[in-house]
N, CA, C and O of each residue as an XYZ file, in Angstrom:
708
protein
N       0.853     -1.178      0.000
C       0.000      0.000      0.000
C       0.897      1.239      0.000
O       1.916      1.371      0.678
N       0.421      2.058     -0.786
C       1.542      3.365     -0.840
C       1.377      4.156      0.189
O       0.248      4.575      0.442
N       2.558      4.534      1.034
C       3.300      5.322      1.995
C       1.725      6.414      2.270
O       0.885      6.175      3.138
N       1.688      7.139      1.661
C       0.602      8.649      1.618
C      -0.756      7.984      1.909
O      -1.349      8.666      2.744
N      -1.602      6.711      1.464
C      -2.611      5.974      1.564
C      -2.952      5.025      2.964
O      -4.059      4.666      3.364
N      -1.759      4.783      3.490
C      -2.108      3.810      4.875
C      -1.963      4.753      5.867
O      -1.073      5.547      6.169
N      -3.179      4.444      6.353
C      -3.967      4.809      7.633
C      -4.240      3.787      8.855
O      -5.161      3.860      9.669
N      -3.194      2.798      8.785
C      -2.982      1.875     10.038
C      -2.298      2.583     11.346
O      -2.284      2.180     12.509
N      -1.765      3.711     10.807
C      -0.684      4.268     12.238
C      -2.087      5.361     12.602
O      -1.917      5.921     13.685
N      -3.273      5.712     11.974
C      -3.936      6.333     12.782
C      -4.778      5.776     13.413
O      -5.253      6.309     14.415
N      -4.987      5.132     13.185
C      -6.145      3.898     13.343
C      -5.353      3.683     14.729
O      -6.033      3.914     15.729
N      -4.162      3.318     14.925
C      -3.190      2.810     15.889
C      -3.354      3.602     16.842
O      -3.734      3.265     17.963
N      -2.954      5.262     16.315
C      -2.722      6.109     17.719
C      -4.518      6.478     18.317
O      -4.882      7.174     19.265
N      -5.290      5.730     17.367
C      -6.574      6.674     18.142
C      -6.965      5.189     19.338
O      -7.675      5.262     20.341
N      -6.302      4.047     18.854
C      -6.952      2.901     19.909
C      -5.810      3.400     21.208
O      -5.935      3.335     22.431
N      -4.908      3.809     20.520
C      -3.403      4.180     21.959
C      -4.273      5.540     22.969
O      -3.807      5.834     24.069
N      -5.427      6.199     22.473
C      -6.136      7.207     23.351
C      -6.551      6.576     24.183
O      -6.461      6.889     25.370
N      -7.372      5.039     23.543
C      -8.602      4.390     24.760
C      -8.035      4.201     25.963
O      -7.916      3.046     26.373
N      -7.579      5.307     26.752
C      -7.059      4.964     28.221
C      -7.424      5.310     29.366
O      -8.047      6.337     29.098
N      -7.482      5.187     30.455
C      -7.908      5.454     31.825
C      -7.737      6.696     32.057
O      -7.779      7.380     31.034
N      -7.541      7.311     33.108
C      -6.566      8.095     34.123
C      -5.555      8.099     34.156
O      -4.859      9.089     33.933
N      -4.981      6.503     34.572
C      -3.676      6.078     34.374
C      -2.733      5.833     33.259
O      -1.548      5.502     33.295
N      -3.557      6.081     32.217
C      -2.883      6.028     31.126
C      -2.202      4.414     30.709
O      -1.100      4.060     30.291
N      -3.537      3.648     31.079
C      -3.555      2.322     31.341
C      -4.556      1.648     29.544
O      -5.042      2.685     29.092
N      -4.787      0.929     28.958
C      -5.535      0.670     28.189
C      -6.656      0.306     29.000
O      -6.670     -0.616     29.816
N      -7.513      1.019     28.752
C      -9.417      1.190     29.477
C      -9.970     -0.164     28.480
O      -9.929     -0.143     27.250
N     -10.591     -1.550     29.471
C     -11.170     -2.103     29.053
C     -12.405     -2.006     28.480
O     -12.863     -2.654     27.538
N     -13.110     -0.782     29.401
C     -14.728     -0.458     28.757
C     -14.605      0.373     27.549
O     -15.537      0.426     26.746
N     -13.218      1.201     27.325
C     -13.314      2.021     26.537
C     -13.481      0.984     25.178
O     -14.337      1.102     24.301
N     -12.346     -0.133     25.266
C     -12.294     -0.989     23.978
C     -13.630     -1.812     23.602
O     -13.949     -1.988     22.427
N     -14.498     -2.374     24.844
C     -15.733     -2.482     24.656
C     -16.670     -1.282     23.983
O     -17.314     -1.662     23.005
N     -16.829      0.025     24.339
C     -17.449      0.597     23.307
C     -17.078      1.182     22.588
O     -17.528      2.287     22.282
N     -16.246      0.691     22.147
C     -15.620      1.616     21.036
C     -15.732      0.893     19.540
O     -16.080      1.257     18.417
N     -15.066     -0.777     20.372
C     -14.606     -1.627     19.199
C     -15.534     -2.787     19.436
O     -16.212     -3.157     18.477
N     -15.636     -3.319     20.423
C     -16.444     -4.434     20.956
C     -18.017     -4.162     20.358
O     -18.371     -4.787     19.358
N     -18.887     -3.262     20.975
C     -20.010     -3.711     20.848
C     -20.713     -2.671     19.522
O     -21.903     -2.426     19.322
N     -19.384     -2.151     18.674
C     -20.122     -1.900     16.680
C     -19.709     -2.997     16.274
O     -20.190     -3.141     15.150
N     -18.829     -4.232     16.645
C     -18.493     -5.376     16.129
C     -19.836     -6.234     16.124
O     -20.571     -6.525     15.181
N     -19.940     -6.615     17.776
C     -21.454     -7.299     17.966
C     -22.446     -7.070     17.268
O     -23.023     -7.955     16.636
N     -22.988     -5.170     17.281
C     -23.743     -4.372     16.194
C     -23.621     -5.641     14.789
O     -24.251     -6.601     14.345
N     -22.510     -4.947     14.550
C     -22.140     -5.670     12.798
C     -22.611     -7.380     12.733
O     -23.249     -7.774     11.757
N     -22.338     -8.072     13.549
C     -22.759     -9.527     13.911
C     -24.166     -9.627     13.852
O     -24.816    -10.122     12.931
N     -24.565     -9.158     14.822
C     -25.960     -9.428     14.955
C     -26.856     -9.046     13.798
O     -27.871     -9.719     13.615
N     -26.536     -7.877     12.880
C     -27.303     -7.242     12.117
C     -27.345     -8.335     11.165
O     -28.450     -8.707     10.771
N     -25.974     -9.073     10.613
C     -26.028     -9.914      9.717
C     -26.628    -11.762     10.125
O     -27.246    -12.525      9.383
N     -26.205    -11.962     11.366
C     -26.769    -12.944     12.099
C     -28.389    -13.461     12.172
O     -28.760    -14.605     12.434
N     -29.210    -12.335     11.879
C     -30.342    -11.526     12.349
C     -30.895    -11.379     10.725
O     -31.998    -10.938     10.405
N     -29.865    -11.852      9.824
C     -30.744    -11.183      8.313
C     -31.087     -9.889      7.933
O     -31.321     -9.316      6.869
N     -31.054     -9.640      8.942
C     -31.552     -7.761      8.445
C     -30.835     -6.742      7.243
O     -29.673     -6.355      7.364
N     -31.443     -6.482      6.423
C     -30.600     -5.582      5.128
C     -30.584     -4.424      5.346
O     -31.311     -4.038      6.262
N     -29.802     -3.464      4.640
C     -29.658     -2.275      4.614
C     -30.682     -1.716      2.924
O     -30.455     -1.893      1.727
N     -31.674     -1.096      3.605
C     -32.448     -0.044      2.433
C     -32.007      0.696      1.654
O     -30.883      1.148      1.874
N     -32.515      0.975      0.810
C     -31.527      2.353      0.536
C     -31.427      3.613      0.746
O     -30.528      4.390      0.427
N     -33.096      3.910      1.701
C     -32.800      5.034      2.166
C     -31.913      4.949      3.432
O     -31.366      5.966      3.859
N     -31.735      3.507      4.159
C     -30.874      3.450      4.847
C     -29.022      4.147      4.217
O     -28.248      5.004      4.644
N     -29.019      3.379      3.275
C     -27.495      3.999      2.818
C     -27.661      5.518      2.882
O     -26.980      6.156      3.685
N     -28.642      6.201      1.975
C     -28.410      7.056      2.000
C     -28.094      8.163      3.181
O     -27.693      9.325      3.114
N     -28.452      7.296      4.312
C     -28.451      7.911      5.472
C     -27.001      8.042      6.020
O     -26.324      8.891      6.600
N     -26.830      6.432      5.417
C     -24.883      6.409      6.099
C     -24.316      7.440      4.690
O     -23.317      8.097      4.981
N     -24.651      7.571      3.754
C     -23.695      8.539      2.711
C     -23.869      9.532      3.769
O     -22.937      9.977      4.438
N     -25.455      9.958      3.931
C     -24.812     11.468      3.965
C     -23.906     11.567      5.564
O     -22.809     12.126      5.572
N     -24.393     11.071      6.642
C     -23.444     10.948      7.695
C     -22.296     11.208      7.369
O     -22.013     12.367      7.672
N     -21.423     10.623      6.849
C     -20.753     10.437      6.461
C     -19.947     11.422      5.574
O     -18.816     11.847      5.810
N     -20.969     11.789      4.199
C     -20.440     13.682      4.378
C     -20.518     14.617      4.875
O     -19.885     15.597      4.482
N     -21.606     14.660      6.284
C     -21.754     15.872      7.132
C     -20.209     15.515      8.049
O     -19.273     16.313      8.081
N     -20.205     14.279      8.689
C     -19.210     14.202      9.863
C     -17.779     14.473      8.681
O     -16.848     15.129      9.148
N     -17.709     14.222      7.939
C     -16.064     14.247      7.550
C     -16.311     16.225      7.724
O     -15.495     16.835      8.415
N     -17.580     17.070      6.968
C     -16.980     18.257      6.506
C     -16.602     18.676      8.458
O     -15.552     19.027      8.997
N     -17.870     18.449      8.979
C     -18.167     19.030     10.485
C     -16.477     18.549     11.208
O     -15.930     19.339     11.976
N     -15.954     17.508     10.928
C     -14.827     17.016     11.985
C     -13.700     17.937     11.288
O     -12.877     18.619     11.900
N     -13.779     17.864     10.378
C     -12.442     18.711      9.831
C     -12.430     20.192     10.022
O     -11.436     20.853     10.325
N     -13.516     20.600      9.833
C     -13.388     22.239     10.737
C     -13.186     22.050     12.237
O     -12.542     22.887     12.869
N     -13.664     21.082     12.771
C     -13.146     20.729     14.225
C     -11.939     20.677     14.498
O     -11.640     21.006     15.645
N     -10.807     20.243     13.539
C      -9.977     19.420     13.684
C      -9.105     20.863     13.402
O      -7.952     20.586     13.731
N      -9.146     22.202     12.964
C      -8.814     22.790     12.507
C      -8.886     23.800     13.871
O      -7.746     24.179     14.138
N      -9.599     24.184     14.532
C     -10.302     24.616     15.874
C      -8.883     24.016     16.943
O      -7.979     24.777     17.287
N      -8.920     23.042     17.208
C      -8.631     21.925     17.514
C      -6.841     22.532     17.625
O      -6.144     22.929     18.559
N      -6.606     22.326     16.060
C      -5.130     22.410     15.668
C      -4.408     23.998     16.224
O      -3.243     24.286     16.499
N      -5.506     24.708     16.235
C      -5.296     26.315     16.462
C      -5.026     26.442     18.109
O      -4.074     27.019     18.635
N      -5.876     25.903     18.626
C      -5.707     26.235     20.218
C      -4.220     25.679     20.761
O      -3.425     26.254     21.505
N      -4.122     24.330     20.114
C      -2.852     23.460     20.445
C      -1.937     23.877     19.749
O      -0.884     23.318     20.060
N      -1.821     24.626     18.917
C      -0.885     25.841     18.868
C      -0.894     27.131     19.501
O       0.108     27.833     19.638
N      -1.939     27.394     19.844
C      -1.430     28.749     20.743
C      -1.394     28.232     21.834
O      -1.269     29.155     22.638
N      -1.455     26.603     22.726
C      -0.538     25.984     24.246
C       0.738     26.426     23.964
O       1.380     27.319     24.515
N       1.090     25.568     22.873
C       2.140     25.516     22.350
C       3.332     26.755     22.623
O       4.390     26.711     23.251
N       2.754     27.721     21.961
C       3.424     29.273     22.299
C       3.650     29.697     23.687
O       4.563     30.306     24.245
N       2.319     29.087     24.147
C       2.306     30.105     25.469
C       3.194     29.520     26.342
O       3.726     30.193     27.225
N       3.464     28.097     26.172
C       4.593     27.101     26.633
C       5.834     27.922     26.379
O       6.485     28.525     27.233
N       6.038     27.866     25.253
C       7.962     28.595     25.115
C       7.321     29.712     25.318
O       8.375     30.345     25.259
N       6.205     30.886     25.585
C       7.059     32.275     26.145
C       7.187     32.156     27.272
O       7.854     33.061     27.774
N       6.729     31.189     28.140
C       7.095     31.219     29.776
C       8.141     31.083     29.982
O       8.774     30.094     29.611
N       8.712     32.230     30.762
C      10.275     32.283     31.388
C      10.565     31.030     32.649
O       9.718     30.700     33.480
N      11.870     30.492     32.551
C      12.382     29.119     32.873
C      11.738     28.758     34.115
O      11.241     27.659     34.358
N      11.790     30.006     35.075
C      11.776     30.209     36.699
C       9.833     30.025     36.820
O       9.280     29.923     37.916
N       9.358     30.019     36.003
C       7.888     30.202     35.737
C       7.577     28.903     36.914
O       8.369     28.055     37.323
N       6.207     29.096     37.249
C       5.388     28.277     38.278
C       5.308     27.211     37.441
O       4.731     27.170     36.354
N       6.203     25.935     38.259
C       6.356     24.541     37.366
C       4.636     23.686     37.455
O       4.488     23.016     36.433
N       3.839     23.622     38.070
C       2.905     23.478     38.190
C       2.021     24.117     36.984
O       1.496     23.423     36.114
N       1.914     25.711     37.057
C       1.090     25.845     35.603
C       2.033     25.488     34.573
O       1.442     24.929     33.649
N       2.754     25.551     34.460
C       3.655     24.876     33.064
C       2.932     23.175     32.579
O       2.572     22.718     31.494
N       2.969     22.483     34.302
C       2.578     20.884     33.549
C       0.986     21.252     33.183
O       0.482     20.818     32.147
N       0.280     22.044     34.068
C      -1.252     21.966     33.233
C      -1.262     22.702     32.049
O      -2.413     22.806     31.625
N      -0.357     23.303     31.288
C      -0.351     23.584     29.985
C      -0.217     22.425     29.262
O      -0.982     21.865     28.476
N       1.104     22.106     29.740
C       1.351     20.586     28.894
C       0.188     19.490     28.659
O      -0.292     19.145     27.580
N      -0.081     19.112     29.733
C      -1.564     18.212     29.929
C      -2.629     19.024     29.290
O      -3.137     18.295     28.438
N      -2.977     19.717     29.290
C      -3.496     20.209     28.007
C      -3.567     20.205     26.442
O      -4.363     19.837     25.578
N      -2.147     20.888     26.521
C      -1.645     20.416     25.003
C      -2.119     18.868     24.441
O      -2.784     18.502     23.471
N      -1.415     18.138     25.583
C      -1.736     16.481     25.600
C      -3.148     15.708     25.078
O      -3.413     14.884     24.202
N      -3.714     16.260     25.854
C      -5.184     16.288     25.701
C      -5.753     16.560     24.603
O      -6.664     15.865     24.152
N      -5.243     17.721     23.963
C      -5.458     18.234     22.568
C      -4.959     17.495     21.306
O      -5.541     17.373     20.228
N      -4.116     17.171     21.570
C      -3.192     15.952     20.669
C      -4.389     14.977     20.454
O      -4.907     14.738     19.363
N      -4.870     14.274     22.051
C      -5.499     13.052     21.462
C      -6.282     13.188     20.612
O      -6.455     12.467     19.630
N      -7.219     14.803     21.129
C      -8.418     14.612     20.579
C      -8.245     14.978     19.218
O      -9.266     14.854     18.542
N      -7.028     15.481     18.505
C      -6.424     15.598     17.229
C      -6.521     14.411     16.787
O      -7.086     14.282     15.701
N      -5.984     13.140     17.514
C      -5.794     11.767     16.542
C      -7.080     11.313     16.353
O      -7.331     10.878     15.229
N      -8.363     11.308     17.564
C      -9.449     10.935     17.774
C     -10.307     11.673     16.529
O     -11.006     10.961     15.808
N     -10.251     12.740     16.362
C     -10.787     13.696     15.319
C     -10.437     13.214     13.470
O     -11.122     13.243     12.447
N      -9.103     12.826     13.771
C      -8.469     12.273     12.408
C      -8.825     10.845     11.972
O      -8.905     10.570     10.775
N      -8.987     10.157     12.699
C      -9.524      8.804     13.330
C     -11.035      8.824     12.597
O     -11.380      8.195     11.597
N     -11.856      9.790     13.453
C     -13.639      9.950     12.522
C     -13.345     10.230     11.578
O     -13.881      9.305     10.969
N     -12.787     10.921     10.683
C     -12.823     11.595      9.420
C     -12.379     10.335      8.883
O     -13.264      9.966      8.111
N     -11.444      9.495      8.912
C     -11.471      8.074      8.464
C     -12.557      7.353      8.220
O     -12.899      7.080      7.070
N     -13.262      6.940      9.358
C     -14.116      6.420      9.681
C     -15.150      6.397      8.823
O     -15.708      5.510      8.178
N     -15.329      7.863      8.982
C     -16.530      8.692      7.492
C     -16.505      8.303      6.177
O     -17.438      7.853      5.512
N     -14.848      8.604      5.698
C     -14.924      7.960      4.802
C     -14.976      6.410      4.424
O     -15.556      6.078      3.390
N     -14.519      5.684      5.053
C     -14.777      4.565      4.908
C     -16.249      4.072      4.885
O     -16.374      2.959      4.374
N     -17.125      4.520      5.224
C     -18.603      4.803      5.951
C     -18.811      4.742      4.260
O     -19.209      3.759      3.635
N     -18.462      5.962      3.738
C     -19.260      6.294      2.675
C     -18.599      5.360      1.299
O     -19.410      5.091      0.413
N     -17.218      4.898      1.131
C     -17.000      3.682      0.501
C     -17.782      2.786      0.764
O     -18.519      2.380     -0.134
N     -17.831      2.363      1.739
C     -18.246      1.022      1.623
C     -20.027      0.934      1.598
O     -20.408     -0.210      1.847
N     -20.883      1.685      1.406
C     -21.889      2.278      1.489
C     -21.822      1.721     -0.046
O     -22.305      0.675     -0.480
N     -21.174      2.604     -0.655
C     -21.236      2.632     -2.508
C     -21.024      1.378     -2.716
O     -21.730      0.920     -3.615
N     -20.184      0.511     -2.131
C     -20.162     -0.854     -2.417
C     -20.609     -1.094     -2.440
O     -20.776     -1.700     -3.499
N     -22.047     -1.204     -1.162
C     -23.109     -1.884     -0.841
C     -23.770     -1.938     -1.794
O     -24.053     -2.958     -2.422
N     -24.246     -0.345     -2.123
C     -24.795     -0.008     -2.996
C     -24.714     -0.874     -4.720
O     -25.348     -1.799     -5.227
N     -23.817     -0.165     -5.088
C     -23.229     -0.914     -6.435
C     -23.451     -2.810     -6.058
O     -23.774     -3.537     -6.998
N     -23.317     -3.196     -5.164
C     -23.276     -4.939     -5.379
C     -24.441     -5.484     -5.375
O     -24.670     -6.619     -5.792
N     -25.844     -4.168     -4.572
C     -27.075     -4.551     -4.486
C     -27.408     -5.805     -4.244
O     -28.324     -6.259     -4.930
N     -26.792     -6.660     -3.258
C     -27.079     -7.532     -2.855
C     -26.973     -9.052     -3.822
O     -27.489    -10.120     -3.497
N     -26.281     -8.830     -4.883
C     -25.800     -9.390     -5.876
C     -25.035    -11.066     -5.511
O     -25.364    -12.196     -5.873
N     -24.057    -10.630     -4.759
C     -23.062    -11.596     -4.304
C     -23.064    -12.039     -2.765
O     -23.438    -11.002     -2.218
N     -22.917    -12.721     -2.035
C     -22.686    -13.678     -0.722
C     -22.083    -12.470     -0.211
O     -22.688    -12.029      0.767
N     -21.004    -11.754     -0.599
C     -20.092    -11.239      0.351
C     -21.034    -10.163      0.683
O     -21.208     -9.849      1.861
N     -21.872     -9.373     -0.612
C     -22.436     -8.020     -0.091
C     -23.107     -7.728      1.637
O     -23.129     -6.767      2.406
N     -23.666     -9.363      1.672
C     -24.703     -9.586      2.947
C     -23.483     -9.900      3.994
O     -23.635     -9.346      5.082
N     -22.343    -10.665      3.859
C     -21.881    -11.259      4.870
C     -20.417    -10.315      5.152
O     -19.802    -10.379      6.217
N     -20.097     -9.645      4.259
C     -18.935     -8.699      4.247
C     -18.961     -7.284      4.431
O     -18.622     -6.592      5.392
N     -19.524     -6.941      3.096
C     -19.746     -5.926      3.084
C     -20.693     -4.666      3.663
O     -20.470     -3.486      3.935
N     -22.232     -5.810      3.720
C     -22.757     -4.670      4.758
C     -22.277     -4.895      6.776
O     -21.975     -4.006      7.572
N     -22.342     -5.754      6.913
C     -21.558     -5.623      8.657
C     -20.293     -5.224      8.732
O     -19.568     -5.606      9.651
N     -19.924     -4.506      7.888
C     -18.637     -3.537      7.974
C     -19.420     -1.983      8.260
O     -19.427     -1.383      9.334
N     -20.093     -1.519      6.908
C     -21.440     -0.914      6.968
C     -21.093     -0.321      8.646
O     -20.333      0.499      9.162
N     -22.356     -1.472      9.175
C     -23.069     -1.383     10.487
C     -21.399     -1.134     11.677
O     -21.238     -0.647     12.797
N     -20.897     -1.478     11.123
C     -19.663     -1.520     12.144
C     -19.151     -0.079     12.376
O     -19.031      0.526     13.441
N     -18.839      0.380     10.918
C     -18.218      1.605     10.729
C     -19.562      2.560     10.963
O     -19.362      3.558     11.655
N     -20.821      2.370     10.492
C     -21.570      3.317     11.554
C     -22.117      3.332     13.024
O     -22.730      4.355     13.328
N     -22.031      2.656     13.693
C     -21.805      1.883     15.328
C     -20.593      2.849     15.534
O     -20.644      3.979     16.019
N     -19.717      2.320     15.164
C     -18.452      3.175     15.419
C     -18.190      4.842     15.541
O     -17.722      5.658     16.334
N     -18.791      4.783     14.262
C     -19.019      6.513     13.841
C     -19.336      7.685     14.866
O     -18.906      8.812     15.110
N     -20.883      6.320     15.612
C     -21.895      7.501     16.696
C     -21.231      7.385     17.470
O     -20.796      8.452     17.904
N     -20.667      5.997     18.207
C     -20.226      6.024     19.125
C     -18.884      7.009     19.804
O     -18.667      7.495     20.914
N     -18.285      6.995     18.729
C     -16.886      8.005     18.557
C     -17.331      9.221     18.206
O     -16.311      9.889     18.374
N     -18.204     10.005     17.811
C     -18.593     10.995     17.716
C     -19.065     11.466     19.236
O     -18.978     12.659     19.526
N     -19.473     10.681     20.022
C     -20.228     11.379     20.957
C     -19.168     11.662     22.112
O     -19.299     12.432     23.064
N     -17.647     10.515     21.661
C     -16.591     10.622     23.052
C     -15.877     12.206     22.422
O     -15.444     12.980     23.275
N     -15.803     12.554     21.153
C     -15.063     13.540     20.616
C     -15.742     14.637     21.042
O     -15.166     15.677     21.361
N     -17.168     14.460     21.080
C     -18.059     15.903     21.171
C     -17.720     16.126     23.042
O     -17.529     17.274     23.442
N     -17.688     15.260     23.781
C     -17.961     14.980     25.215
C     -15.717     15.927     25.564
O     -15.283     16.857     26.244
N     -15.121     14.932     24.632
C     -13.554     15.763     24.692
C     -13.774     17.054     24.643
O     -13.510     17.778     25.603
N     -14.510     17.702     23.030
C     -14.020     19.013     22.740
C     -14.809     19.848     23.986
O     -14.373     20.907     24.436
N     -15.875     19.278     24.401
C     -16.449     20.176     25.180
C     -15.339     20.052     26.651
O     -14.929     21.050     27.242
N     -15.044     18.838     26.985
C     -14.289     19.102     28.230
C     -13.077     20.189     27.873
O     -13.039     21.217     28.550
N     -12.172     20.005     26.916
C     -10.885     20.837     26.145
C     -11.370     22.227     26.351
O     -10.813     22.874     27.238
N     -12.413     22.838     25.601
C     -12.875     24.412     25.443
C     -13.390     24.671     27.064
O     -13.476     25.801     27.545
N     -13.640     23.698     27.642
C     -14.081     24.038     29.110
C     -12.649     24.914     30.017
O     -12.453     25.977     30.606
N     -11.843     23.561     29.617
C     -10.319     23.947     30.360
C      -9.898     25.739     30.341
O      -9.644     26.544     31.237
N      -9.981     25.830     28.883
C      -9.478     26.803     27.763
C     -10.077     28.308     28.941
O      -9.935     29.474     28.572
């Protein structure tokens, strides 16, 4: 896969967020995050249930609202964690080491929700590929039902679910701010 196209190292750093306090890997986090749009995806196909097409159309457009909506986020996002950033190097050395680390932890914070943010916009798109697949195979072939749409259901399971920890971040982040 060409260098500019793989999206495994984001995919990577947004599961490296799912963490505690401790900065421990959070078991519930991996349960809703990854665990139960998987089950979602299982059961939907387990269960027979198809995707409509006003259903798709529902995951298209999702799918182009969250990519445009996350990327102006992500831009919001990129701006503040640059002006931590600054306000970090103009503090003189002798500065109160205490507000210095809650800048940092901040910054930190901002990072994730950078990878977490980059992470949905993935997501989206993939949402809306594999949608067109669906679409285009119209139920044609074995895989459309057993592959292709419980990916579907997975990547939109996923979508809400990760949308609502990002919205729940930015609001804690702008709270800090």
């Amino acid at each position: 896969m060409a260098n500019k196209l793989d999206v495994r190292c984001i995919i990577k750093d947004h599961v490296k967020t799912l963490v505690d306090c401790k900065n421990k890997q959070s078991l519930w986090d991996i349960l809703s995050f990854l665990v139960i749009p998987f089950l979602c995806a299982f059961l939907w196909s387990f269960k027979g249930w198809k995707l409509s097409g006003d259903m798709l159309n529902i995951f298209v457009n999702i799918g182009s609202i969250f990519t445009a909506l996350f990327i102006s986020v992500l831009v919001m996002i990129s701006d503040q964690c640059q002006k931590l950033t600054d306000k970090l190097k103009a503090l003189p050395a002798e500065h109160d080491e205490t507000y210095r680390e809650l800048l940092d932890e901040r910054r930190e914070f901002m990072k994730e929700l950078f990878i977490n943010i980059t992470y949905i916009i993935i997501i989206s798109i993939f949402l809306l590929t594999f949608s067109l697949i669906y679409q285009c195979l119209n139920n044609a072939k074995w895989y459309s039902e057993w592959v292709v749409m419980p990916i579907c259901i997975f990547l939109i399971s996923n979508l809400l679910l990760t949308s609502l920890m990002i919205i729940k971040r930015t609001y804690a982040c702008l709270k800090l701010i």
